[in-house]
C-alpha positions in Angstrom: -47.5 -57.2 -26.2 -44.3 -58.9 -26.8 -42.4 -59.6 -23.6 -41.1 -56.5 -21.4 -37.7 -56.0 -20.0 -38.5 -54.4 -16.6 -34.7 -54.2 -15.6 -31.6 -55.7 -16.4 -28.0 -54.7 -15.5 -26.2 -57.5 -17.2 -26.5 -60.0 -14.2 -29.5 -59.6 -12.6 -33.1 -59.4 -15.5 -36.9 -58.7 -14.3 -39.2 -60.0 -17.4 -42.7 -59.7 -18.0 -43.9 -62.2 -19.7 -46.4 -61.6 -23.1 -49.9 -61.8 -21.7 -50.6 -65.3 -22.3 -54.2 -64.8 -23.4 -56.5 -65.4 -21.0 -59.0 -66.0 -23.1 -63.3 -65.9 -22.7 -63.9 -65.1 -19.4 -60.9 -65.9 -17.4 -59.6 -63.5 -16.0 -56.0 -61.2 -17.5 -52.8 -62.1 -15.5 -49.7 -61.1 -15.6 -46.4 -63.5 -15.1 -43.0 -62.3 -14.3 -39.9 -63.9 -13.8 -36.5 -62.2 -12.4 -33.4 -64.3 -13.5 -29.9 -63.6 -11.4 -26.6 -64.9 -13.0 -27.7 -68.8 -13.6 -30.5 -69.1 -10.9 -34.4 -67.8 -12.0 -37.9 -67.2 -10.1 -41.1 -67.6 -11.8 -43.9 -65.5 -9.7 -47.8 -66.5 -9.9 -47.7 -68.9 -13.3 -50.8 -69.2 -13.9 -53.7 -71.9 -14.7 -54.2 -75.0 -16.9 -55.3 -72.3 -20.1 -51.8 -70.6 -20.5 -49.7 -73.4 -19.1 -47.6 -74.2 -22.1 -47.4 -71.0 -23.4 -46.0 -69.2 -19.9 -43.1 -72.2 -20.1 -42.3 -72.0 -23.7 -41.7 -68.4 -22.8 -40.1 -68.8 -19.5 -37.4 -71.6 -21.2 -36.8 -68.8 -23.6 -36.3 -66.1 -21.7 -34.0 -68.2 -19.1 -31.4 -68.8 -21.7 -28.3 -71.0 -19.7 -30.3 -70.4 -15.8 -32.3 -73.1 -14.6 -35.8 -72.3 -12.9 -34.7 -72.3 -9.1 -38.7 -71.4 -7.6 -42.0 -71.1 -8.2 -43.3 -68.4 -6.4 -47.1 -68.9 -5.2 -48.7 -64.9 -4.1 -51.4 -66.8 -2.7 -54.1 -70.2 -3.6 -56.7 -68.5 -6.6 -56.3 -71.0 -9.4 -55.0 -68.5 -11.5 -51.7 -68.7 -10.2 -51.5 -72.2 -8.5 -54.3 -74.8 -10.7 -51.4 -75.7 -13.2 -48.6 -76.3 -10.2 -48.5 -79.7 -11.0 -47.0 -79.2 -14.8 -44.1 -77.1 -13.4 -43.1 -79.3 -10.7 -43.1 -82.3 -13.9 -41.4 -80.6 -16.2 -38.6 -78.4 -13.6 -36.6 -79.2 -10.8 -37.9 -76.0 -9.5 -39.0 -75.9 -5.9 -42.5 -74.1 -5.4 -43.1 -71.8 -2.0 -46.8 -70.6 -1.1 -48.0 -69.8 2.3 -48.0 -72.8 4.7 -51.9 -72.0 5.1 -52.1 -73.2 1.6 -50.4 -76.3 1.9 -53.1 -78.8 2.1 -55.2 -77.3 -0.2 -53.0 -77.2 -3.5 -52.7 -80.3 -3.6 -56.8 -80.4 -4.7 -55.7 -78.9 -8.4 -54.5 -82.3 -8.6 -50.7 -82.1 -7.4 -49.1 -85.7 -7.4 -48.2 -87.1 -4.1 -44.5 -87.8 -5.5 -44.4 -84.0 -5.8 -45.9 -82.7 -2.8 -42.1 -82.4 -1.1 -41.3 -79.9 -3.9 -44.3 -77.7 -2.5 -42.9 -75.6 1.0 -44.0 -73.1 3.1 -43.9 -69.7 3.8 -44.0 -68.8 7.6 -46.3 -65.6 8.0 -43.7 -63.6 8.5 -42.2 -64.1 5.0 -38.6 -65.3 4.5 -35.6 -64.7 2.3 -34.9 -66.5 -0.7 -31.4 -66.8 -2.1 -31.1 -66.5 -5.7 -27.9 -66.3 -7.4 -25.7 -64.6 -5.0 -28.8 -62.0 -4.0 -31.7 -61.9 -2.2 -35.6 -61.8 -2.5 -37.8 -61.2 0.1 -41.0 -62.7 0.9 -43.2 -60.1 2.4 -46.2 -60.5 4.3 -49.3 -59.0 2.6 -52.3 -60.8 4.7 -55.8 -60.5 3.8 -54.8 -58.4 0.7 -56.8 -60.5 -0.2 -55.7 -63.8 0.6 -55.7 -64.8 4.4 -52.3 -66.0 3.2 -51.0 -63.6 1.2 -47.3 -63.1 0.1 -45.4 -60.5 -1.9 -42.1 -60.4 -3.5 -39.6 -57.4 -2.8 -36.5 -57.5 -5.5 -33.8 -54.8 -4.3 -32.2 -55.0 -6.7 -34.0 -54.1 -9.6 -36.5 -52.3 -6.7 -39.7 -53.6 -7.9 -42.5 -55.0 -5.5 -44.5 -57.8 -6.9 -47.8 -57.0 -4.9 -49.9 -60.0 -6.2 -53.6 -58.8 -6.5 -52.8 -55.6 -4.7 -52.3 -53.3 -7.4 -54.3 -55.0 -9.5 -56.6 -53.2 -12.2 -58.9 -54.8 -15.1 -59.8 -54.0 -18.9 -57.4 -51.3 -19.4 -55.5 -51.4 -22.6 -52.2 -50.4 -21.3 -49.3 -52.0 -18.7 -47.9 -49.2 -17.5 -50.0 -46.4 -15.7 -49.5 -42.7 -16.7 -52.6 -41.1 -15.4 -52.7 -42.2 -11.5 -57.0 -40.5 -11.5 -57.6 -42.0 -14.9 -56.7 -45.2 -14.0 -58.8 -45.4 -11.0 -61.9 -46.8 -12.5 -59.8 -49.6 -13.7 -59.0 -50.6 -10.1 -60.9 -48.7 -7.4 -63.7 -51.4 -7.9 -61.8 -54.7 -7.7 -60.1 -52.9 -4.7 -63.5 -52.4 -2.7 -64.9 -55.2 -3.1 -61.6 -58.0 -3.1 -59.4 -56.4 0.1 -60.7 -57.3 3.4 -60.3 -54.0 5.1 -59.0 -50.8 5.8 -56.8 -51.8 9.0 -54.6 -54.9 6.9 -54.4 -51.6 3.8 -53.1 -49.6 6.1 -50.6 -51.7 7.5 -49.5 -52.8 4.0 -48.9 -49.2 3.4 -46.7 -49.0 6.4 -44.6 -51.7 6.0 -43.5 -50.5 2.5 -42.8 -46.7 2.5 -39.8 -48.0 3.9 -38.6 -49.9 1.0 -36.7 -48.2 -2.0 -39.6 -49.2 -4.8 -39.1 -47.8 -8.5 -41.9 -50.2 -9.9 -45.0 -51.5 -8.3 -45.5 -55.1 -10.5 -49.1 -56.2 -9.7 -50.1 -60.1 -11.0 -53.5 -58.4 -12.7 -53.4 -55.0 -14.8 -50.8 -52.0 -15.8 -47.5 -51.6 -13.1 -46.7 -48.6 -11.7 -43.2 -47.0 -12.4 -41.1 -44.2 -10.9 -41.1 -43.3 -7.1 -43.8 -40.1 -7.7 -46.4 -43.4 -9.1 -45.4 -45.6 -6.3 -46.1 -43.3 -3.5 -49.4 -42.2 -5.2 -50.6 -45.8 -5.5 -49.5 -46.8 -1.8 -50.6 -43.9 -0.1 -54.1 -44.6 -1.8 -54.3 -47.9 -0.8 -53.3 -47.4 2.9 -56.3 -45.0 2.9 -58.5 -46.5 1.1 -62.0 -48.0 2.8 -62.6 -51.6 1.5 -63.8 -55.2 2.3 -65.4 -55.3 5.6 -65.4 -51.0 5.9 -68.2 -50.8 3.1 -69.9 -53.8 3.2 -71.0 -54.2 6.7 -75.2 -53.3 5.0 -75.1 -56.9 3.4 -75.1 -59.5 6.4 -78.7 -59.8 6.4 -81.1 -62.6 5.3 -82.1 -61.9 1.5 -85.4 -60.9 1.5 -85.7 -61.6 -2.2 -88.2 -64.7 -3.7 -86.4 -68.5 -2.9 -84.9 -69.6 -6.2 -87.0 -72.3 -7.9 
């Protein structure tokens, strides 16, 4: 698909990016970048395999704004192993959870970059962008024990990291809520940790005005009717720890040779 204008009111643009292809086995992932006036946000930008594609895309869809932040939902490799090549070719400044810090810099960040990586308390924070504001909200164990989301109010989408996220459909935008179930329902089990941190997910964003539902993996979900369905899914939805409790036993199976 050729890149996707999610919003854009003449100051303020929400892009997602052509899928980069993610090619063999790696994993589908999604890279979206919200530009206000001259000041831009790249969210999750991937690995080492779609490196230079995602910034020949992202110089081109910045036009005359400069790359402000890298935003970092969480430490998988396929939003954080190719950190090192942004933070070398931008001035951008990268933010992840400050559980992550010491761990990035094992995809082979360079010690003259490491001030350019910050933190995220775990109870989010703002970022200023332009004039506006973005807010980092806390999304813990979903599925990351440091896990962060993005909350744009003014185009009113939610970047929800893997949250949302939904494999080897053929589409990016949901239009059957049950049909697209057995694109996610299985990722969802077995990746969230639980029930409880669902639920409180579920809480915390009813309250927000949310007209798309952006996850990193998968087809979004557009229009206040789609968001509540998916969000009052998830905050009921048994996962993680709630259906896996029969597996903490010794395997009883022959040792490997």
């Amino acid at each position: 698909m050729a890149d996707t204008i999610l919003f854009d009111n003449g100051t303020h643009r929400n892009i997602l990016l052509e899928d980069s292809g993610s090619s063999g086995s790696a994993v589908q992932a999604n890279q979206h970048l919200i530009v206000h006036n001259d000041e831009a946000m790249l969210l999750d930008p991937g690995g080492h395999k779609v490196y230079s594609q995602v910034l020949t895309k992202t110089y081109s869809a910045l036009g005359r704004a400069r790359l402000r932040y890298l935003f970092l939902s969480h430490q998988d490799p396929d939003i954080v192993a190719a950190v090192n090549g942004w933070l070398m070719t931008t001035d951008a400044t990268a933010y992840i959870s400050s559980l992550w810090l010491r761990f990035v810099p094992h995809f082979g960040l360079d010690h003259l970059l490491e001030d350019r990586l910050r933190g995220i308390p775990d109870e989010g924070m703002i970022f200023e962008m332009g004039g506006e504001s973005l807010y980092a909200l806390p999304a813990h164990f979903l599925h990351s024990v440091g896990n962060m989301q993005i909350y744009d109010p003014v185009s009113k989408i939610l970047y929800t990291g893997d949250l949302g996220a939904a494999l080897g459909m053929e589409y990016f935008e949901v239009a059957d809520f049950d049909a697209h179930l057995k694109y996610m329902e299985g990722f969802h089990r077995r990746y969230m940790t639980g029930n409880r941190a669902m639920s409180l997910w579920a809480d915390m964003v009813r309250n927000l005005d949310i007209e798309i539902i952006a996850p990193q993996h998968g087809a979004l979900f557009r229009g206040k009717p789609m968001v509540k369905r998916f969000i009052d899914w998830a905050g009921s939805l048994q996962c993680g720890i709630d259906v896996m409790a029969h597996l903490y036993k010794v395997p009883a199976a022959a040792p490997a040779r």
